[in-house]
N, C-alpha and C positions, 0 to 999 in steps of 0.2 A: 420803806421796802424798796423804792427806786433808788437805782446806781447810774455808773456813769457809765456804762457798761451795756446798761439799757435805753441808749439815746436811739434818735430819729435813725431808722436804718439796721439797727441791730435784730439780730437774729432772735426769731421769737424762741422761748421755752417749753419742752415738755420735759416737767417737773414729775417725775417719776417718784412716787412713797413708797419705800422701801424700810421702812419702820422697824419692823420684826424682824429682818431676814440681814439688815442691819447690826443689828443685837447678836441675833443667833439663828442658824439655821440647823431645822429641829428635822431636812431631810422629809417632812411631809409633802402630800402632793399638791400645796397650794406654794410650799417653797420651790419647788422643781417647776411649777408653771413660771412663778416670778422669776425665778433663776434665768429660766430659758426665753422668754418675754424681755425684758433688758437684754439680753445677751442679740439676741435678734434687732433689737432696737438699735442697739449703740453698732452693729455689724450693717445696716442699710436705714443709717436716720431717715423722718420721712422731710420732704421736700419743705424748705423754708422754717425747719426744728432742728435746734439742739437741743439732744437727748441731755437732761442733768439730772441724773440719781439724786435724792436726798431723804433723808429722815428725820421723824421729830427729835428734835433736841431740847424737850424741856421747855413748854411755853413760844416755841418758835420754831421753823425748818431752817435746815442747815444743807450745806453739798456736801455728798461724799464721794472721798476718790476710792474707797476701796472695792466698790462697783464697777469701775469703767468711767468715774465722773472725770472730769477733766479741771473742775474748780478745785480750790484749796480744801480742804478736807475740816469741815467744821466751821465753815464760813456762812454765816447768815445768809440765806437767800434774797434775792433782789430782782424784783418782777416788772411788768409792765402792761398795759393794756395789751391783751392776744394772747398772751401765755397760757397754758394749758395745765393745770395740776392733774395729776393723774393715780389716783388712789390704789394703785398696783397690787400691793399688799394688803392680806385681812390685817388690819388695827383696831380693835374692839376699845383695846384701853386708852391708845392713844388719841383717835379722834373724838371721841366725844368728849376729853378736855380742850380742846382746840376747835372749839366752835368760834372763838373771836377771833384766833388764824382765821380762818376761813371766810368768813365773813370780811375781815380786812381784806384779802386776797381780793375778796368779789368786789371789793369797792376799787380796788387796782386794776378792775378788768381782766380779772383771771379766770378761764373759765373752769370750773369743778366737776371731774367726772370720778366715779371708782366701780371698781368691777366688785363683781356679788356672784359670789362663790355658789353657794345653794343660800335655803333658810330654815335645813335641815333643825337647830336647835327650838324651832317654833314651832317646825310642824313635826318634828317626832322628840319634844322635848324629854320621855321616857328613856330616850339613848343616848343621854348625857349627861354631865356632872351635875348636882344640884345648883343652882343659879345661875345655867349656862342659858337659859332661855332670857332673863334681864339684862345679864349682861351684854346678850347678841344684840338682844332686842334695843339695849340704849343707845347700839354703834349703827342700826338701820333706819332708828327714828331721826340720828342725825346725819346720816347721808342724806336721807330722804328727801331732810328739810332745806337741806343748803345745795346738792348737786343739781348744775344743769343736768347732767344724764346721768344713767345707771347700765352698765354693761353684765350684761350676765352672760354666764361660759354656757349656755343652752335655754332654748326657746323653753323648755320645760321649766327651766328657773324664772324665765321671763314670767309665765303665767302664773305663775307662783306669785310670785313678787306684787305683779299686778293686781290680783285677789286679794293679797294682803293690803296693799296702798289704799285700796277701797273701800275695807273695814276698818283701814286703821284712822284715815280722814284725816292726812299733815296737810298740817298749812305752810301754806308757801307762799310767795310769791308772784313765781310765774308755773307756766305747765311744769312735767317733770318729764323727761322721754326718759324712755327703755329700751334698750339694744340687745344684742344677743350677738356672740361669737360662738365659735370652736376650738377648742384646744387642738397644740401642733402635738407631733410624739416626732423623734429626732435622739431615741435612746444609744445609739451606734458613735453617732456626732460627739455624743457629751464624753465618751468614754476618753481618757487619757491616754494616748501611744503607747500600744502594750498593755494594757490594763489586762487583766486576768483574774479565773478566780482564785480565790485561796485554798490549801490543801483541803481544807477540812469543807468546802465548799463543792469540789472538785469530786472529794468523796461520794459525796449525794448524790449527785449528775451519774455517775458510774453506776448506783443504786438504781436509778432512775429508768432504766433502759431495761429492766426486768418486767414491766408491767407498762398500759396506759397512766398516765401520769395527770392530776386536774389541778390545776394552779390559780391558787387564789391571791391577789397580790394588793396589802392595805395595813395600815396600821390595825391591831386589834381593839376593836370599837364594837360596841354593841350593835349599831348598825349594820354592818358591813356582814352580822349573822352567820360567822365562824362556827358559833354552836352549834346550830341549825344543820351546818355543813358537815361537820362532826358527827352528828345524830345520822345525817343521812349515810353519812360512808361507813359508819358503826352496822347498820341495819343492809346495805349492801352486801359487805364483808359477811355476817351471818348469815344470809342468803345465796352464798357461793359467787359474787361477785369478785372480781380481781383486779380493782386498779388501786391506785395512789395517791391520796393529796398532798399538796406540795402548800404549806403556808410559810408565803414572806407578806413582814412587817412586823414593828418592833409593838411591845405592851404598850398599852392605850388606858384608856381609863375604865372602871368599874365590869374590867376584864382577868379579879386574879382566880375567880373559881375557875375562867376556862383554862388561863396558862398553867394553871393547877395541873387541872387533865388533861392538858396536853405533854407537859412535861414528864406523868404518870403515865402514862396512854404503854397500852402494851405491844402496841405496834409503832411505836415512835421508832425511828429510823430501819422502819420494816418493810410501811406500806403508809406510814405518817410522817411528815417530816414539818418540821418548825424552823425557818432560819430566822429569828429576830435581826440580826441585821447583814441582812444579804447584799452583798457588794452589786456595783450596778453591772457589772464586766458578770456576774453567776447568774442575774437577772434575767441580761440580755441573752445569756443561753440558756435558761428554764425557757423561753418564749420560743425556742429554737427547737429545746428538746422535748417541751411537754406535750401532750397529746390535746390538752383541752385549759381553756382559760376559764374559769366559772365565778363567775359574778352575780352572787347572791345578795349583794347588800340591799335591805328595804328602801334606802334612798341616797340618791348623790346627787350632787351637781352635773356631771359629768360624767366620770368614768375611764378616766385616762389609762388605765391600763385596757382597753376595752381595744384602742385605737393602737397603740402599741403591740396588744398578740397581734392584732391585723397586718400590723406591718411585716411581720412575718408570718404570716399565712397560718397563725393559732386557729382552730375552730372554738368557738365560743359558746359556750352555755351561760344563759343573765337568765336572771330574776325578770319577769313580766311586768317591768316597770314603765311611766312614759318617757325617762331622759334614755332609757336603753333603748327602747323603740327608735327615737331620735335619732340614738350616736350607731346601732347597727344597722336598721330597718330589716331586710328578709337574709338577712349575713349574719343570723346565730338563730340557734335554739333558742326557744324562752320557756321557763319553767315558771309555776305560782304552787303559793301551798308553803307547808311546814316539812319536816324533815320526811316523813314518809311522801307525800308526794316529791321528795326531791329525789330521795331515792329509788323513786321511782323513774325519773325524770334520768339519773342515772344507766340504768338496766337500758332503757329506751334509746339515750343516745350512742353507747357502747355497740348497742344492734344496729343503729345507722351506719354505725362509723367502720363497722364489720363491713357490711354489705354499701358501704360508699356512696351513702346518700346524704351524709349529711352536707350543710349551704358551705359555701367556700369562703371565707374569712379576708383570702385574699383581695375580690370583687369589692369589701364595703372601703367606702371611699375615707382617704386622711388625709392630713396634710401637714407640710411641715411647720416647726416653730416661728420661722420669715413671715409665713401664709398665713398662720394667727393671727402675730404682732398686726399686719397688716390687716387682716379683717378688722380686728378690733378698733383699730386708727381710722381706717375709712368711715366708720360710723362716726367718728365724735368729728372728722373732719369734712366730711362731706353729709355730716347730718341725716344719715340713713337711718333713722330709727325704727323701729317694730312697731310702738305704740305708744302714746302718749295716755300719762297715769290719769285716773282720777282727782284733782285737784281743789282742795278746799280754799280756797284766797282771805288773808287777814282781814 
């Protein structure tokens, strides 16, 4: 794996996995965080690193230039004692065949970190595809075992994580640290000169300015409790209620009963609206134009749309979860309960929002996609970790 390239003096590596995003970018919000994460990287490398994109190639990493890399495009990678791999991307399938990558790497002196999305498929394995809980589960048993650290997009995933390490008893090595960042939002930045939205986009938005408007913004996933939300603005509307919801995100898995009724829904483009795949230029004016962003999912990582209404001054209604509490603290409403207590939760903040009381969305703090990259970098480089895992040794 040594080059000439990598002699005495040479500039160390961070070895950026970009695996899946590689391949294809499927527009989710773990491809928009990596999107945006390189983009910030390779725009302010940090001191004494170049940035080099790469993906697996079948038994091996290879550079790519169609990131921003600057090596040959398909060129086997070549490390050194200091270099840093950095597991960017969720790879379910591709790391845990590349356990003896990895471990070669380690014996080169590379050090191994990846960032850990949620652990959503373990702890609400019922909101996902049948086998999505071994299959997650085979891609954390082997970070677990091989990573110097583990970065997660919230303290909340942190403790998760860590609960889990503790029951689950990997042997390692050495200790395993845990980190925790925050995700940037930087949605205006990404847009291309001119971007706009489309007629049939443009439509909506026009619609829209008839009533308060509640925007839900996620792929449809069982999680994320579309239904639920459905239910509640069903049960509003027959109660003399008058707003809106606005669902973007494209079909998801073991979601065709709902796109059923939604597509059925007799107020679909009345007081219901569906855009499956909503440009990011119609996006960034629902955030502009809606009246409330509502975030109901049972569980995230994060919640990047959370931080995004904020940046434009959305008021927020979340689900009573702890990574919301985290990513808003006293800058949204919190609602718990099933579809009647949401609609309830509804009526409630419609009457704030009359009489202007509800918290200012503007006040809770973000930051951009530089201020990420960089949290996250300060941890593995200056070793700030959270907490060091429970650790069982060979």
């Amino acid at each position: 794996m040594a080059g000439p390239e990598q002699g005495a003096g040479a500039e160390r590596q961070l070895l950026v996995d970009l695996s899946v995003l590689h391949r294809h970018d499927d527009q989710s919000g773990i491809q928009r965080l990596v999107r945006n994460t390189l983009r910030a990287l390779l725009a302010a490398p940090p001191a004494g690193l170049r940035v080099c994109p790469v993906y697996d190639a079948g038994g091996h990493y290879a550079y790519t230039a169609c990131h921003g890399g600057s090596a040959a495009e398909g060129a086997p990678i070549s490390v050194r004692a200091g270099d840093i791999f950095l597991g960017l991307d969720l790879c379910p399938d591709q790391v845990p065949l590349n356990r003896a990558v990895f471990a070669d790497l380690r014996r080169h002196g590379v050090g191994l970190y990846f960032v850990v999305y949620d652990l959503l498929p373990l702890t609400l394995p019922a909101m996902f595809a049948p086998g999505a809980a071994p299959w997650f589960s085979r891609w954390l048993d082997t970070v677990a075992a091989l990573a110097d650290g583990l970065l997660c997009i919230s303290r909340a995933v942190a403790d998760e994580l860590l609960a889990w390490l503790e029951q689950a008893a990997v042997v390692r090595p050495a200790a395993l640290r845990v980190g925790y960042f925050h995700l940037g939002a930087d949605l205006a930045a990404e847009l291309p000169a001119g971007a706009a939205p489309a007629a049939a986009e443009q439509a909506v938005l026009a619609r829209l300015a008839q009533r308060p408007a509640f925007l839900m913004v996620g792929t449809l996933e069982p999680r994320k409790m579309h239904a639920q939300a459905l239910d509640a603005f069903e049960l509003l509307w027959r109660q003399g209620g008058d707003a809106s919801l606005v669902v973007v995100g494209k079909p998801g898995w073991l979601t065709e009963h709902l796109q059923q009724r939604l597509l059925d829904h007799a107020e679909l483009g009345q007081r219901l609206f569906w855009l499956p795949a909503a440009s990011d230029a119609a996006l960034l004016q629902l955030y502009q134009q809606c009246a409330a962003l509502l975030a109901a999912s049972a569980g995230e990582g994060f919640g990047l749309p959370l931080i995004e209404a904020a940046q434009h001054g959305l008021p927020i209604l979340a689900r009573d979860i702890p990574v919301f509490r985290e990513v808003c603290g006293g800058h949204a409403v919190y609602f718990d309960g099933a579809g009647v207590e949401l609609a309830a939760a509804l009526h409630q903040w419609l009457a704030r929002r009359a009489a202007g009381t509800l918290p200012d969305a503007r006040a809770l703090p973000w930051q951009t996609w530089r201020a990420s990259s960089e949290n996250l970098l300060r941890i593995v480089m200056e070793q700030d970790w959270y907490k060091l895992a429970p650790t069982l040794l060979p």
